[in-house]
C-alpha positions, 0 to 999 in steps of 0.5 A: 455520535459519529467518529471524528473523520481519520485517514491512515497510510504506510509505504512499506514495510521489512528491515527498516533499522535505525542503524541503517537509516541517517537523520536526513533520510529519517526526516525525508520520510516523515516528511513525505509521510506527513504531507501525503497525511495532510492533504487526506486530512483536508480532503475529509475535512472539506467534507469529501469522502473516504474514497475520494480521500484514500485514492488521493493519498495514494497518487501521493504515494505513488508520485514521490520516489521514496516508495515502491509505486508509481515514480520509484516502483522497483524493477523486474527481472526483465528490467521494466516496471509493472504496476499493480493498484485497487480500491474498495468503497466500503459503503457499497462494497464496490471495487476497482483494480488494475495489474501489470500496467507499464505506462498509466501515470498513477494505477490508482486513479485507473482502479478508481476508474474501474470502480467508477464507471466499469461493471467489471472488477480488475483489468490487466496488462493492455486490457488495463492500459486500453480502458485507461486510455479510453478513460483520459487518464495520463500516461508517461514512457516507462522511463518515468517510473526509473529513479537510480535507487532502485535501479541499483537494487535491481543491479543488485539483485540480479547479482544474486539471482534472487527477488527483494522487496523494496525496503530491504533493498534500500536498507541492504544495498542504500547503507554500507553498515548494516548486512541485512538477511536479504529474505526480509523484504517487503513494500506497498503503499496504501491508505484506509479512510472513515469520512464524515458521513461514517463511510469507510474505504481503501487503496493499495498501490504497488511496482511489485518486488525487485527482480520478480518474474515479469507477469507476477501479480501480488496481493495489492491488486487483489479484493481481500487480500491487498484491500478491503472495505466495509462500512459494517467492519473497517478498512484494510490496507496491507504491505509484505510478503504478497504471496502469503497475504494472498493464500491468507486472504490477510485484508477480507480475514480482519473484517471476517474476524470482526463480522463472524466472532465479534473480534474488535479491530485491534484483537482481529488485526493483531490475530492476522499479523502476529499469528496467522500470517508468520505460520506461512512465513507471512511478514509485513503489516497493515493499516486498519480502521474501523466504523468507529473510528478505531485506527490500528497500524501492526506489523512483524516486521522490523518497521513499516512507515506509517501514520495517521490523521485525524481531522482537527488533529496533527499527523502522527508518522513512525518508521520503526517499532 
């Protein structure tokens, strides 16, 4: 009996506190959650595939300001925007990935077209660009990217030669009544899919971390650390500390878990999050699903907006613990 078809994402994750966070606010980011929920669940319930499904909700993401990707993506240190995104389709173990682009509209629809059409994996910077380019994708003046929220947390953290992930950015600088340790910063956005035909996939979208040296790549581009697939374990799409997902290989080592000690989603995914990543100081979390349909969302931070969609079913979107 196959699994009813399920989508899944999150934009984000660190010091997201209630105290910090008004009504208006709370209510336009489940909104925003919902609605990028609601047009992956259609894509499955037409029949589409996880891929198809994953790609969609993260030109979503990347399309509405209040995420770091795309329209909205934070700043570097040089004052620019450089974007990282890549996909994997677990049936066939084929991916696509793109980093450092400062003018392609939406990475993802690049990494899909890396994933499509290239026999390589991952493109960067002008190489990147020029492929996308050729491919017909839209391109937009940097200038696209700027919203005034994170221009300021740039201005921010420039005043404290320091780097800040985009939700701790927000909560420390957008609320004048909550002092937030300004280490606990985190943001991505991402999707995980399982489709009617019981295929899996992901997708991870990022600008990066506030003021971070230009050229600094992140684990949202990279397979296995960012993102993984595989019809035969699940799918994984994560967000947080980038440089210790990468050392962790935090996305590919919740499918190795399932595939070597028989671990199930839930028991290998809280094994990355809450104990082998926090020993390298790793925070953030993930999204998961499984071939059966299994959806887990952890992460050790103090919350990450998230949610999930299965078909026939109405969304379910959360922010905090």
């Amino acid at each position: 009996m196959k699994a009813t078809p399920v989508i899944a994402i999150h934009g984000g994750a660190g010091t997201i506190l209630r105290s910090a966070m008004n009504s208006e606010t709370e209510a336009r980011y489940h909104a925003a959650l919902e609605g990028i929920l609601l047009a992956g669940q259609r894509v499955l319930a037409d029949g589409g595939s996880a891929l198809d499904a994953v790609t969609e909700a993260v030109r979503l993401l990347e399309d509405c300001p209040l995420f770091n990707a795309g329209h909205g993506a934070v700043f570097t240190a040089a004052g620019t925007h450089e974007l990282d995104a890549s996909v994997m389709d677990g049936a066939t173990l084929e991916a696509g990935a793109v980093s450092c682009v400062t003018r392609v509209k939406n990475p993802v629809l690049a990494a899909r077209r890396v994933l499509d059409v290239s026999e390589h994996v991952m493109f960067t910077a002008a190489g990147a660009e020029a492929f996308a380019q050729a491919q017909g994708l839209e391109f937009v003046d940097p200038s696209y990217f700027y919203t005034e929220a994170r221009h300021q947390q740039w201005m921010k953290a420039r005043g404290t030669s320091g780097t800040m992930l985009d939700h701790d950015a927000t909560t420390k600088f957008a609320f004048e009544n909550d002092p937030i340790d300004p280490d606990k910063k985190f943001g991505t956005v991402g999707a995980v899919a399982l489709d009617a035909h019981g295929h899996l996939a992901a997708a991870t979208s990022t600008g990066g971390i506030t003021n971070k040296q230009a050229g600094r790549v992140g684990d949202a581009p990279l397979i296995g650390a960012g993102c993984y697939a595989n019809d035969a374990t699940c799918a994984v799409s994560t967000t947080g500390t980038g440089e210790m997902f990468m050392r962790m290989l935090a996305a590919y080592d919740v499918s190795a878990q399932m595939e070597y000690r028989g671990a199930s989603l839930e028991d290998a995914s809280h094994d990355v999050v809450m104990n082998r990543l926090p020993r390298i100081e790793g925070r953030g979390g993930l999204v998961a699903v499984d071939a059966k349909g299994n959806v887990v969302l952890p992460f050790n931070t103090e919350g990450m907006y998230r949610g999930f969609a299965r078909v026939g079913e109405t969304p379910v979107t959360a922010i905090y613990r």
